[in-house]
PDB file of N, H, CA, C and O in Angstrom:
ATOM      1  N   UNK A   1    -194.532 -31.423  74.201  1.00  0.00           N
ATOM      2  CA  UNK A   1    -193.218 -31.136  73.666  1.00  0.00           C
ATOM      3  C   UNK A   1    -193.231 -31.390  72.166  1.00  0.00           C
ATOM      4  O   UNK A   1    -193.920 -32.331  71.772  1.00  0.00           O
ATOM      5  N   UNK A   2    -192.692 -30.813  71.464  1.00  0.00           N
ATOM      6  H   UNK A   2    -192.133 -30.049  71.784  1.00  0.00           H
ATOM      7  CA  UNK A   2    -192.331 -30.635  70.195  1.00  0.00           C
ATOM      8  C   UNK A   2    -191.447 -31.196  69.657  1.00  0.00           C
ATOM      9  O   UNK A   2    -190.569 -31.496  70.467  1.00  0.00           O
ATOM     10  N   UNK A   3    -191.205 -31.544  68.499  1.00  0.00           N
ATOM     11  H   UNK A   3    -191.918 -31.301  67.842  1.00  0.00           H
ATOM     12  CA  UNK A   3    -190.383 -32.114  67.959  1.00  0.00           C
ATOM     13  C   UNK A   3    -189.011 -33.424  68.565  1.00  0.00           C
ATOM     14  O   UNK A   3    -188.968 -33.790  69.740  1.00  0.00           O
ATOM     15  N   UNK A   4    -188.190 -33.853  67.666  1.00  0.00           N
ATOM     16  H   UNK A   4    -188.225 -33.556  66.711  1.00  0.00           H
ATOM     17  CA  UNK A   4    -187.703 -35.201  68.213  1.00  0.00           C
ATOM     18  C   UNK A   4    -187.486 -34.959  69.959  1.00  0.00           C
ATOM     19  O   UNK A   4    -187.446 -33.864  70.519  1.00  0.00           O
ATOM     20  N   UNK A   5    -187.381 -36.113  70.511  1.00  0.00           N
ATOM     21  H   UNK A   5    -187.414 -37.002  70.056  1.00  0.00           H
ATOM     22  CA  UNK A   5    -187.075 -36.158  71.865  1.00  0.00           C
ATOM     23  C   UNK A   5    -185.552 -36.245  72.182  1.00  0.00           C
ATOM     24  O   UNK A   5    -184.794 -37.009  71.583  1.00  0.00           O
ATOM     25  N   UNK A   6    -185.175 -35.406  73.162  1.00  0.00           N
ATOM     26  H   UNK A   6    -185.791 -34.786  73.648  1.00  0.00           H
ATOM     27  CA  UNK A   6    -183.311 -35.594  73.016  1.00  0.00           C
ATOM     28  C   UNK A   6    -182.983 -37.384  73.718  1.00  0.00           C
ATOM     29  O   UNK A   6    -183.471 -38.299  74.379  1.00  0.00           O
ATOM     30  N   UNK A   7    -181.618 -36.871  72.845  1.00  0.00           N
ATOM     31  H   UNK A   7    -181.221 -36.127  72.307  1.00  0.00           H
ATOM     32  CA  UNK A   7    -181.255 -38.763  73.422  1.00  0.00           C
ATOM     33  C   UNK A   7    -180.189 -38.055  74.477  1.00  0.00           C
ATOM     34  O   UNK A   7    -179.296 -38.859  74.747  1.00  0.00           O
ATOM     35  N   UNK A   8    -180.041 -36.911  75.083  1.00  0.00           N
ATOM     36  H   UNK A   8    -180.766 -36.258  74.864  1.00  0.00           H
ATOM     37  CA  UNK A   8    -179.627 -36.592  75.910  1.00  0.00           C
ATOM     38  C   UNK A   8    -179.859 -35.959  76.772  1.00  0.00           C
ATOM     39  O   UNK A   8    -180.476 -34.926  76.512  1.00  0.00           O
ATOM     40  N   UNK A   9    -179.483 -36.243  78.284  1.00  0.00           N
ATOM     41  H   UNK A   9    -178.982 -37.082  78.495  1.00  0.00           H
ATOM     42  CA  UNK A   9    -180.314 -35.243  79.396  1.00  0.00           C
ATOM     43  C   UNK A   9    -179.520 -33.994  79.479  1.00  0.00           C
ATOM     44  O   UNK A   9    -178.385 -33.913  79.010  1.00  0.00           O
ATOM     45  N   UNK A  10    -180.151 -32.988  80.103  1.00  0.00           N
ATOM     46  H   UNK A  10    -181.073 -33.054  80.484  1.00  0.00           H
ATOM     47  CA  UNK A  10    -179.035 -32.041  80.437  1.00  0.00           C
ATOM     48  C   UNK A  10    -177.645 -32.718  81.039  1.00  0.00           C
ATOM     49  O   UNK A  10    -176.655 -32.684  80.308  1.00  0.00           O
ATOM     50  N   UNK A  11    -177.546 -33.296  82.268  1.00  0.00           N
ATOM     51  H   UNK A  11    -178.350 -33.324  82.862  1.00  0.00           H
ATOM     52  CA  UNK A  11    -176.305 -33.689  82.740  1.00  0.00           C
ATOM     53  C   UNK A  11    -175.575 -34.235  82.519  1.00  0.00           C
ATOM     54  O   UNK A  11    -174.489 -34.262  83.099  1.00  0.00           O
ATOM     55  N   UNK A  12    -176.059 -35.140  81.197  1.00  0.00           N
ATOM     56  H   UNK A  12    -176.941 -35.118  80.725  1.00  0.00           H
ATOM     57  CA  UNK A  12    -175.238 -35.910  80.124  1.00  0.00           C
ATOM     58  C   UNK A  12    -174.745 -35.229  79.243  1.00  0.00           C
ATOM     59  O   UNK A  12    -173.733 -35.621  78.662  1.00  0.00           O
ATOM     60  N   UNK A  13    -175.429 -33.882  78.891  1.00  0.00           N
ATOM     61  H   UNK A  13    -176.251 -33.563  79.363  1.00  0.00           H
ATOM     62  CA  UNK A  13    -175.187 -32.678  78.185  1.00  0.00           C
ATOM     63  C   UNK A  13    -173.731 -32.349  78.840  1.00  0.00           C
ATOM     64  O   UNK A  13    -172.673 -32.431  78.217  1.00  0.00           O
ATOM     65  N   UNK A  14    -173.860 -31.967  80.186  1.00  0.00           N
ATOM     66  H   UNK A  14    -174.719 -31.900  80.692  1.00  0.00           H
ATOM     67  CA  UNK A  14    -172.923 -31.143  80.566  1.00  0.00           C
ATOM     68  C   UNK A  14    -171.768 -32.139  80.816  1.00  0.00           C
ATOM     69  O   UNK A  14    -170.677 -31.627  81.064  1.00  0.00           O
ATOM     70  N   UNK A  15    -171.832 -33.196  80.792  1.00  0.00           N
ATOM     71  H   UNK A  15    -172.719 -33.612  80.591  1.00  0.00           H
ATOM     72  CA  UNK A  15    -170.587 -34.408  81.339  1.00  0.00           C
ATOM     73  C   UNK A  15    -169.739 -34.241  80.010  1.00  0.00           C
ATOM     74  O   UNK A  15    -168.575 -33.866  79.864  1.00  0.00           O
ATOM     75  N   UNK A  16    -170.708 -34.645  79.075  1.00  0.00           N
ATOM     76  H   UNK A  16    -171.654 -34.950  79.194  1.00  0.00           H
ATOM     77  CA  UNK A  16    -169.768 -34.340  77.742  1.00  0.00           C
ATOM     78  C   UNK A  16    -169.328 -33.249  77.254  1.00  0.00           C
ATOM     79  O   UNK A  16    -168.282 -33.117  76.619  1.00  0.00           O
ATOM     80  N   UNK A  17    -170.065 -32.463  77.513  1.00  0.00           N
ATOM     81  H   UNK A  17    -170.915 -32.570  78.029  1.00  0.00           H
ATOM     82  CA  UNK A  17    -169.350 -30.886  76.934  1.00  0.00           C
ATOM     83  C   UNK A  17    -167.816 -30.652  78.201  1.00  0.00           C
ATOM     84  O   UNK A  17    -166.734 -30.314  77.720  1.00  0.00           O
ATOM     85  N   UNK A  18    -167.958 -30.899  79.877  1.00  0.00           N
ATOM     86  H   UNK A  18    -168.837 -31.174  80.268  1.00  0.00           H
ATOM     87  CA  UNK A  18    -166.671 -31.680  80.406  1.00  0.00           C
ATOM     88  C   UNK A  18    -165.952 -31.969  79.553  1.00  0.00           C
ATOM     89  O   UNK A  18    -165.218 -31.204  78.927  1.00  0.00           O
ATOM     90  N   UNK A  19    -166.113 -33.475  79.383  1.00  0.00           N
ATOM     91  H   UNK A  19    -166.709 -34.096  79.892  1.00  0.00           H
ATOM     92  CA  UNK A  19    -165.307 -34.215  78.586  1.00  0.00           C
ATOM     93  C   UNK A  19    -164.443 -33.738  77.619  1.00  0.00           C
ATOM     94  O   UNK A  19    -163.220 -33.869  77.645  1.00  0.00           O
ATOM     95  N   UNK A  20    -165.229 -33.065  76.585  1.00  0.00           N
ATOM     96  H   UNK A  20    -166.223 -32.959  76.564  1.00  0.00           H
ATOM     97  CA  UNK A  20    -164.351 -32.902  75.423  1.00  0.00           C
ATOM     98  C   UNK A  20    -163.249 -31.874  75.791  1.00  0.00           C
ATOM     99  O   UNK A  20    -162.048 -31.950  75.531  1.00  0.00           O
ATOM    100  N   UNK A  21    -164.207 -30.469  76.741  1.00  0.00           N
ATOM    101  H   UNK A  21    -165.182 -30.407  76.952  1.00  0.00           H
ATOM    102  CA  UNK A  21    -162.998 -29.151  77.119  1.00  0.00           C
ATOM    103  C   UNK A  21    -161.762 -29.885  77.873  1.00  0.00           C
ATOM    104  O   UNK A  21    -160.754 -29.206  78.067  1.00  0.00           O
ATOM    105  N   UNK A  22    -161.783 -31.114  78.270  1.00  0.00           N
ATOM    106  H   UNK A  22    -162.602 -31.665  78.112  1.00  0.00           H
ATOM    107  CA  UNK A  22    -161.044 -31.901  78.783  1.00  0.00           C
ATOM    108  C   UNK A  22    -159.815 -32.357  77.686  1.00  0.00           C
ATOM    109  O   UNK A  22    -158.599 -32.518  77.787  1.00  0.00           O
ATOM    110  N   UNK A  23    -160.463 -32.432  76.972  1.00  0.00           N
ATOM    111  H   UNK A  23    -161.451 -32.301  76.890  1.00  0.00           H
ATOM    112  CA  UNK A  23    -159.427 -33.324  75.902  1.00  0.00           C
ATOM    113  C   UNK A  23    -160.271 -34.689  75.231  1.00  0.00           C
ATOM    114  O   UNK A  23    -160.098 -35.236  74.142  1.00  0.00           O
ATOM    115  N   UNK A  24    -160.963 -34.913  76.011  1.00  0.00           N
ATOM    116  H   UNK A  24    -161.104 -34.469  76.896  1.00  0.00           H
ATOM    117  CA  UNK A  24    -160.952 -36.222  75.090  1.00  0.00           C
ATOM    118  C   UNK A  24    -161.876 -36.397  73.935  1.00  0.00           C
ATOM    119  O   UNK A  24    -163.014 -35.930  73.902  1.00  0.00           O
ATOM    120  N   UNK A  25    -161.343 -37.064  73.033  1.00  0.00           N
ATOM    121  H   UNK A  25    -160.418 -37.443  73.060  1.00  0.00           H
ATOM    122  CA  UNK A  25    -162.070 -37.284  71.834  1.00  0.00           C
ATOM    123  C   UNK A  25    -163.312 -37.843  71.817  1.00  0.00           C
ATOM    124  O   UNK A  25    -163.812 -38.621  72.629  1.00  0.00           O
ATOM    125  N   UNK A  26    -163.842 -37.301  70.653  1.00  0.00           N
ATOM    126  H   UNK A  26    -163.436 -36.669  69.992  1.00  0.00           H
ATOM    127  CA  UNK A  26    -165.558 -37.383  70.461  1.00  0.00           C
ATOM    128  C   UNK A  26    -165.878 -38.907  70.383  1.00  0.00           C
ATOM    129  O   UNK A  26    -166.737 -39.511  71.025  1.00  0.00           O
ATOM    130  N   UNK A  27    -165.138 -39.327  69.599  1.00  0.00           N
ATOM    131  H   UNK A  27    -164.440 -38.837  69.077  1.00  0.00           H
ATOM    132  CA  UNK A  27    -165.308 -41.078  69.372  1.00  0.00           C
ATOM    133  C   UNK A  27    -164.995 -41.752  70.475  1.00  0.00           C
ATOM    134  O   UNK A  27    -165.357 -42.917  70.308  1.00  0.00           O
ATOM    135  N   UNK A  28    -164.325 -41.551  71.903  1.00  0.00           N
ATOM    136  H   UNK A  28    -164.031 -40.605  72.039  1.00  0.00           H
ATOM    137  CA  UNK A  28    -164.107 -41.964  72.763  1.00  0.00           C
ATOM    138  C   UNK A  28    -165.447 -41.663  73.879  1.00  0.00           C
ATOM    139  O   UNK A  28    -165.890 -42.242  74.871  1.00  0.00           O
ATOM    140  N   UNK A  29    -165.691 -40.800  73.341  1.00  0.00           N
ATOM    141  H   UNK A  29    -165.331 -40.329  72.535  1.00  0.00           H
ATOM    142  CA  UNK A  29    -167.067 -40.597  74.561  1.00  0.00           C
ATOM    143  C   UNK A  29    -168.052 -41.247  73.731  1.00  0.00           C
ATOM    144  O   UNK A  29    -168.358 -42.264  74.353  1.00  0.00           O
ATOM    145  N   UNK A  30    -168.787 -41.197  72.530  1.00  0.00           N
ATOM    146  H   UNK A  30    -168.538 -40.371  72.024  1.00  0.00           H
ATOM    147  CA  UNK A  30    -169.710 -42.240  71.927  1.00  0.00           C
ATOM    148  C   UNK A  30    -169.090 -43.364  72.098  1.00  0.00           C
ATOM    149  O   UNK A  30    -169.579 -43.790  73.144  1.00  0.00           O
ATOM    150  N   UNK A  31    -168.370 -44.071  71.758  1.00  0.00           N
ATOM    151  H   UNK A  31    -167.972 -43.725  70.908  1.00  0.00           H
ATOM    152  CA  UNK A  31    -168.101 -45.181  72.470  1.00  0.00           C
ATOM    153  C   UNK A  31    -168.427 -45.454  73.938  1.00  0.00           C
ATOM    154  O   UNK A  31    -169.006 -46.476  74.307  1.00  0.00           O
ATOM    155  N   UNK A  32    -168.073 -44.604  74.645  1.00  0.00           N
ATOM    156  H   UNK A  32    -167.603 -43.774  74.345  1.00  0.00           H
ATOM    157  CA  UNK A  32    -168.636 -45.249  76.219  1.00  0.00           C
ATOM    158  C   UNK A  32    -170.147 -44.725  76.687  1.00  0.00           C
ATOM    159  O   UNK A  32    -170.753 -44.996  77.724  1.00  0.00           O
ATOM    160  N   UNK A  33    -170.529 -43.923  75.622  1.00  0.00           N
ATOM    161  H   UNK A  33    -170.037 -43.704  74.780  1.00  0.00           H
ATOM    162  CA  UNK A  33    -172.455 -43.988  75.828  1.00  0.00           C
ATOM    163  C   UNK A  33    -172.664 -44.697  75.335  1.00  0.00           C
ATOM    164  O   UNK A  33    -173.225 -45.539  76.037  1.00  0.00           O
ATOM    165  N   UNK A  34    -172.477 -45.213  73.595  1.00  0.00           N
ATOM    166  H   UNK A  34    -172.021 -44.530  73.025  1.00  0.00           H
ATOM    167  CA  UNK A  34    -173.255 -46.176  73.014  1.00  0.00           C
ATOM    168  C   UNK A  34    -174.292 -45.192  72.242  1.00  0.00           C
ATOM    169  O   UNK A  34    -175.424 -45.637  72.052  1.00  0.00           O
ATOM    170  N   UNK A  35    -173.917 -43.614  71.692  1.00  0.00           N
ATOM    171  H   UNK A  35    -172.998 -43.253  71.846  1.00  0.00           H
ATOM    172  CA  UNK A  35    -174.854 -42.867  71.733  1.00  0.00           C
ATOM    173  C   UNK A  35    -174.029 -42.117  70.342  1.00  0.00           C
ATOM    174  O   UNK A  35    -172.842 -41.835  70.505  1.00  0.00           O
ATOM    175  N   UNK A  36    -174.529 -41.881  69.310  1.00  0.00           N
ATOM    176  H   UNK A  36    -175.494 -42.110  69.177  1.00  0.00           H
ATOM    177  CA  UNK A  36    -173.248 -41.152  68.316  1.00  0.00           C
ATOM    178  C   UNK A  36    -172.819 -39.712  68.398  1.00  0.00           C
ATOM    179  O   UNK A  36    -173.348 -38.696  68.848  1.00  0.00           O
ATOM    180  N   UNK A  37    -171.874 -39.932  67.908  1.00  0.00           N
ATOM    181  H   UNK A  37    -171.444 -40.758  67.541  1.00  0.00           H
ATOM    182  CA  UNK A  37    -170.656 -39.105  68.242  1.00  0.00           C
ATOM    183  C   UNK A  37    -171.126 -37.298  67.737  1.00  0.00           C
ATOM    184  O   UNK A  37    -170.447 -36.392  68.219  1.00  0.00           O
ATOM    185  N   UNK A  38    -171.958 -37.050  67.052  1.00  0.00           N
ATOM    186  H   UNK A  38    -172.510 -37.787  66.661  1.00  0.00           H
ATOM    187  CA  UNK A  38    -172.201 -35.706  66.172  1.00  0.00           C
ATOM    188  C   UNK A  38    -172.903 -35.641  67.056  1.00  0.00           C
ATOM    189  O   UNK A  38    -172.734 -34.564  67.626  1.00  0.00           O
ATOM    190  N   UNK A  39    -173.942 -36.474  67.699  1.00  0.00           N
ATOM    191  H   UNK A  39    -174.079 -37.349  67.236  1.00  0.00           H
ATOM    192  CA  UNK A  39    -175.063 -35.465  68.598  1.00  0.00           C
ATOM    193  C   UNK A  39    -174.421 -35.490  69.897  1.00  0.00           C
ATOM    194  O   UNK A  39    -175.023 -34.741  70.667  1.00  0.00           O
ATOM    195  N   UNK A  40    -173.087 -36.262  70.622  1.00  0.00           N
ATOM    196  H   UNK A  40    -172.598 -36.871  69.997  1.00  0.00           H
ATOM    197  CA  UNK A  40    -172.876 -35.330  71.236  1.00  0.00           C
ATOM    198  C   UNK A  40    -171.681 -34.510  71.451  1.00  0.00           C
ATOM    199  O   UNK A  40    -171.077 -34.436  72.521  1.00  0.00           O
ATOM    200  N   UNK A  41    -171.373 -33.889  70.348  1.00  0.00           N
ATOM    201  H   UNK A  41    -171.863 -33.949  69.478  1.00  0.00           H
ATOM    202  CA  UNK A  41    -170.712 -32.552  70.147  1.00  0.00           C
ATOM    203  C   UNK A  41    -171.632 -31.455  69.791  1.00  0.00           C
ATOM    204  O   UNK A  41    -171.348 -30.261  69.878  1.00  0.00           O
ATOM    205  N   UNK A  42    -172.992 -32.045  69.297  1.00  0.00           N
ATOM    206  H   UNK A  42    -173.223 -33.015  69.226  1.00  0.00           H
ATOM    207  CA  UNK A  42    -173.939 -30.936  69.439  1.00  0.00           C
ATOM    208  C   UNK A  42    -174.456 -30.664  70.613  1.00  0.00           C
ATOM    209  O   UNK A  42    -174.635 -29.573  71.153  1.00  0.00           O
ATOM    210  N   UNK A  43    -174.735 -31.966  71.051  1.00  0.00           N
ATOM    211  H   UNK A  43    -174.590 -32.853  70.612  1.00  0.00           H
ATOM    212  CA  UNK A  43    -175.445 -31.602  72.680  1.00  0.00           C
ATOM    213  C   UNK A  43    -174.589 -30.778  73.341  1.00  0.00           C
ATOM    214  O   UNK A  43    -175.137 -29.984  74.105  1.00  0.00           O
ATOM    215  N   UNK A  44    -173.053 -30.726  73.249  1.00  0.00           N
ATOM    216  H   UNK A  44    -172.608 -31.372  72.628  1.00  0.00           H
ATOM    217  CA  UNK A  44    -172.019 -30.353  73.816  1.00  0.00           C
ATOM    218  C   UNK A  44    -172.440 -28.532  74.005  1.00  0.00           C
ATOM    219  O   UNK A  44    -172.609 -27.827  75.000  1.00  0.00           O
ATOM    220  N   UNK A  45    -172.505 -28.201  72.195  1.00  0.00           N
ATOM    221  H   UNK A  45    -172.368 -28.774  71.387  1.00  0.00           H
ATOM    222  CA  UNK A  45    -172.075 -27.386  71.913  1.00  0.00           C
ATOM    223  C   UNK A  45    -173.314 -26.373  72.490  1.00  0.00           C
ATOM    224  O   UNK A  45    -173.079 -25.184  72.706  1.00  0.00           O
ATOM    225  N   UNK A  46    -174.473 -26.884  72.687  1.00  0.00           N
ATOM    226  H   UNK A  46    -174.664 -27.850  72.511  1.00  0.00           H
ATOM    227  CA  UNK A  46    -175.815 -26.596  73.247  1.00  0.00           C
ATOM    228  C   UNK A  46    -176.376 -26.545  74.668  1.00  0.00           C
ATOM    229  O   UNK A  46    -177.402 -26.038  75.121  1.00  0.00           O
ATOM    230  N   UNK A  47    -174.966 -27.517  75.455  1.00  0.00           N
ATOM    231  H   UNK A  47    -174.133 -27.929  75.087  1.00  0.00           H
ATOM    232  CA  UNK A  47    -175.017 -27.137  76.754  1.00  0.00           C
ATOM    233  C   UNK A  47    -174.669 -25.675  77.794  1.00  0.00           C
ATOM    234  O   UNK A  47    -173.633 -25.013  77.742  1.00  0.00           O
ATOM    235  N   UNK A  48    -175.843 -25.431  78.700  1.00  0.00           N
ATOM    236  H   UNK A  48    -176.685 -25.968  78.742  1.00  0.00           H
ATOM    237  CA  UNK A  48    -175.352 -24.482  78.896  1.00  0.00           C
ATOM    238  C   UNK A  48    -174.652 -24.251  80.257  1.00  0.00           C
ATOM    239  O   UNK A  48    -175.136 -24.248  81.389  1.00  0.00           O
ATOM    240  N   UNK A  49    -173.222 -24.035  79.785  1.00  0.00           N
ATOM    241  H   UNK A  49    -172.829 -24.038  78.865  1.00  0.00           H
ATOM    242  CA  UNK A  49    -172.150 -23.541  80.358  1.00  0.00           C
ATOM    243  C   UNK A  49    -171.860 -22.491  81.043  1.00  0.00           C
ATOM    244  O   UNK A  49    -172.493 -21.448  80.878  1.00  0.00           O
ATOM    245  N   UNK A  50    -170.916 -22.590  81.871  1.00  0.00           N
ATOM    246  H   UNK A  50    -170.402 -23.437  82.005  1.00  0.00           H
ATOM    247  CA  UNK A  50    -170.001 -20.976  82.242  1.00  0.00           C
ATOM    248  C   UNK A  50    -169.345 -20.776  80.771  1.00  0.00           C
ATOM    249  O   UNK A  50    -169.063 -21.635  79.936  1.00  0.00           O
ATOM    250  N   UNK A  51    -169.235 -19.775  80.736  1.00  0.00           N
ATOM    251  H   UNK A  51    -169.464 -19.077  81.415  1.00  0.00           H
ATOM    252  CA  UNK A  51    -168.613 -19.054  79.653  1.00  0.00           C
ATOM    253  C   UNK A  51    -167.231 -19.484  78.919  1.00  0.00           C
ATOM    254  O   UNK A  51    -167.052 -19.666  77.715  1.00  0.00           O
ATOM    255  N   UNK A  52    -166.223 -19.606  80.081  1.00  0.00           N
ATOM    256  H   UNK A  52    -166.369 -19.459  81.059  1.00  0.00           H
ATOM    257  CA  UNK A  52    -165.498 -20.236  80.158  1.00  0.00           C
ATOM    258  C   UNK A  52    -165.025 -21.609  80.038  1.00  0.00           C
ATOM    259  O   UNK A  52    -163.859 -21.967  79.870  1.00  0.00           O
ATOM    260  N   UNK A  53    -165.985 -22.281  80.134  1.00  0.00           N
ATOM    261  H   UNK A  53    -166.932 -21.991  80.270  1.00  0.00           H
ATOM    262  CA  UNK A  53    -166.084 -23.727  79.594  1.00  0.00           C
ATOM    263  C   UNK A  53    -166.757 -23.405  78.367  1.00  0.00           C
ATOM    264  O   UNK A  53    -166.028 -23.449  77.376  1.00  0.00           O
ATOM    265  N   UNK A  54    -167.766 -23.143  78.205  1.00  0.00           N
ATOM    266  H   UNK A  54    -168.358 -23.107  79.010  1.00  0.00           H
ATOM    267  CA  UNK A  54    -168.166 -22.834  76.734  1.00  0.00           C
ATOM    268  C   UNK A  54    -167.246 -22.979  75.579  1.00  0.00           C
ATOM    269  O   UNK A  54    -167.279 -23.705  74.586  1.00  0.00           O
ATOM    270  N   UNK A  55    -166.292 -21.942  76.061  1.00  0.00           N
ATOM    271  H   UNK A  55    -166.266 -21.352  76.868  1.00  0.00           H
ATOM    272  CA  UNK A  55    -165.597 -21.809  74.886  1.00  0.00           C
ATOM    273  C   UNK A  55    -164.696 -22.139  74.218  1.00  0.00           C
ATOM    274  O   UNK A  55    -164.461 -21.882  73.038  1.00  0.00           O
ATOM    275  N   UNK A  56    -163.571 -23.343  75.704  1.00  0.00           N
ATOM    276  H   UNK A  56    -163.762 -23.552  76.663  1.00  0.00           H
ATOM    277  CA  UNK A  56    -163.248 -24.450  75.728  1.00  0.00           C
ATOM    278  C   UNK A  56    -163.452 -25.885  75.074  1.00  0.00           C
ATOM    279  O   UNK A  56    -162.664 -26.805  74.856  1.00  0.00           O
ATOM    280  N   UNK A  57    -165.151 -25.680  74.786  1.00  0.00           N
ATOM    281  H   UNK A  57    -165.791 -24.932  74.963  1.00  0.00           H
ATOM    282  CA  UNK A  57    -165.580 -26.605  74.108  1.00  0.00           C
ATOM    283  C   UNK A  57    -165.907 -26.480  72.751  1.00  0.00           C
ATOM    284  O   UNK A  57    -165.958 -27.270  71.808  1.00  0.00           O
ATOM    285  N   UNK A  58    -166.133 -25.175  72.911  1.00  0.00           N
ATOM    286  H   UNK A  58    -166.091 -24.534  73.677  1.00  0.00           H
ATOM    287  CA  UNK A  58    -166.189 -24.595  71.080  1.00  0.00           C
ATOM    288  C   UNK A  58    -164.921 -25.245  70.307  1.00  0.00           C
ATOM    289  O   UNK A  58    -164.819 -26.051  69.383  1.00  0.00           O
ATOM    290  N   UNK A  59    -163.817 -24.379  71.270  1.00  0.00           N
ATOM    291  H   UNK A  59    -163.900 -23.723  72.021  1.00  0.00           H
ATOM    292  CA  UNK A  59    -162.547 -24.009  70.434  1.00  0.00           C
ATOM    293  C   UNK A  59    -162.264 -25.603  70.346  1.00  0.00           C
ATOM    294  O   UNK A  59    -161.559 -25.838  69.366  1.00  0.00           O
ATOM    295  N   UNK A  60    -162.610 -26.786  71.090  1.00  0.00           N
ATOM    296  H   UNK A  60    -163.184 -26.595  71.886  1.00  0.00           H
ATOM    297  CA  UNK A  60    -162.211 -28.213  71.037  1.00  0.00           C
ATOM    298  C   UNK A  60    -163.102 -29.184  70.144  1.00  0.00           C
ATOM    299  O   UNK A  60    -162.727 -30.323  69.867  1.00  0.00           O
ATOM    300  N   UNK A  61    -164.621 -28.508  69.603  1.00  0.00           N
ATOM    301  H   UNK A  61    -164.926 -27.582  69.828  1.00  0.00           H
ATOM    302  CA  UNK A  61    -165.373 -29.260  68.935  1.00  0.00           C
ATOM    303  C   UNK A  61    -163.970 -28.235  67.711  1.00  0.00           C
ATOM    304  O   UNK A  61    -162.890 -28.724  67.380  1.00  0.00           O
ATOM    305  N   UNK A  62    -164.316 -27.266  67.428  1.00  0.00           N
ATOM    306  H   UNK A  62    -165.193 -26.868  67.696  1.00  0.00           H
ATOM    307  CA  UNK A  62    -163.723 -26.887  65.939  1.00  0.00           C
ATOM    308  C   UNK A  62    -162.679 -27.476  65.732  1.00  0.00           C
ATOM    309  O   UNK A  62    -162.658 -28.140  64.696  1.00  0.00           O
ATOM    310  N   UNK A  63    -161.482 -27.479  66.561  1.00  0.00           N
ATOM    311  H   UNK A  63    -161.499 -26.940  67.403  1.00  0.00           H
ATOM    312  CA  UNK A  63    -160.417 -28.539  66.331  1.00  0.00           C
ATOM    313  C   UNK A  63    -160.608 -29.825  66.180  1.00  0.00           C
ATOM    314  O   UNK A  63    -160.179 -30.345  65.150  1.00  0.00           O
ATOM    315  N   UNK A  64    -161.062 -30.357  66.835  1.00  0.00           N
ATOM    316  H   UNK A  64    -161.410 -29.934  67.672  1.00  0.00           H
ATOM    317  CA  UNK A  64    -161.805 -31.675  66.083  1.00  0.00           C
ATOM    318  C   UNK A  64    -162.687 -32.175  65.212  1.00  0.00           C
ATOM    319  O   UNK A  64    -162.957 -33.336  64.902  1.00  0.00           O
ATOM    320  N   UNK A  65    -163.175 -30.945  64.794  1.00  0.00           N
ATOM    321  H   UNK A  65    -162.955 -30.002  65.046  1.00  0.00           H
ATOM    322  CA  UNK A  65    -163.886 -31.104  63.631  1.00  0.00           C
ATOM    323  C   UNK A  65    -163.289 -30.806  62.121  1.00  0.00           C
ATOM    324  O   UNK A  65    -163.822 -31.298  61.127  1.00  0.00           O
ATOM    325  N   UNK A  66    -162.043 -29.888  62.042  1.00  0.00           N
ATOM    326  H   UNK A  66    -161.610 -29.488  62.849  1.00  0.00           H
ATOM    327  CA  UNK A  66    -161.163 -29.651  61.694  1.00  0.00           C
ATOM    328  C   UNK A  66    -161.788 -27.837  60.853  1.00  0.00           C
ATOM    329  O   UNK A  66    -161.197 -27.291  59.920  1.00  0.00           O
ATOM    330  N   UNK A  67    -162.954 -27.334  61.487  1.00  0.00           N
ATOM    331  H   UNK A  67    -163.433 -27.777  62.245  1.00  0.00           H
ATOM    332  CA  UNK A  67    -163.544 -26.053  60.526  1.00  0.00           C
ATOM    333  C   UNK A  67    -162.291 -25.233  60.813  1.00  0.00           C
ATOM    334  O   UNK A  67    -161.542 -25.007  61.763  1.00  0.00           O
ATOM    335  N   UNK A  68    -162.454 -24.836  59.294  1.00  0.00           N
ATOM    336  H   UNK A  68    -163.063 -25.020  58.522  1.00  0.00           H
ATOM    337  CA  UNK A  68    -161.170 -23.263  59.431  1.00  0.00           C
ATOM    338  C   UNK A  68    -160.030 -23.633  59.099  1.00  0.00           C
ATOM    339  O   UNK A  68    -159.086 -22.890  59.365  1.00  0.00           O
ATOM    340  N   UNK A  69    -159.808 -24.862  58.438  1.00  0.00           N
ATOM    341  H   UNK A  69    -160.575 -25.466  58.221  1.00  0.00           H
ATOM    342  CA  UNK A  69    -158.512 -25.157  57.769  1.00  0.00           C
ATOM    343  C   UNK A  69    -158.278 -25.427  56.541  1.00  0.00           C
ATOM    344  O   UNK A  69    -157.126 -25.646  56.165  1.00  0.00           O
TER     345      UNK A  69
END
């Protein structure tokens, strides 16, 4: 394998990308991994989804990230 090793598994991938289309905030889920908060809204954003959640999580990382304002 190539390059860094993820600090996330897929299913931790997909719990959080959950999570956020859920609502809850990014700093609230690094807080209860213990794991920081940017990699996983990337892991989020990199999990692969139904479509429909996908985009749920898009449209909820960009709002919380605040792009486009």
């Amino acid at each position: 394998m190539r390059g860094r090793k993820p600090i996330y598994s897929q299913e931790e991938c997909l719990d959080i990308a959950q999570r956020l289309a859920s609502g809850e905030s990014p700093s609230a889920i690094s807080h209860a991994t213990g794991k920081p908060r940017t990699s996983g809204i990337q892991c989020a954003k990199s999990a692969r989804l139904p479509l429909a959640l996908r985009e749920q999580v898009l449209v909820a990382a960009v709002r919380l990230l605040g792009v486009g304002e």
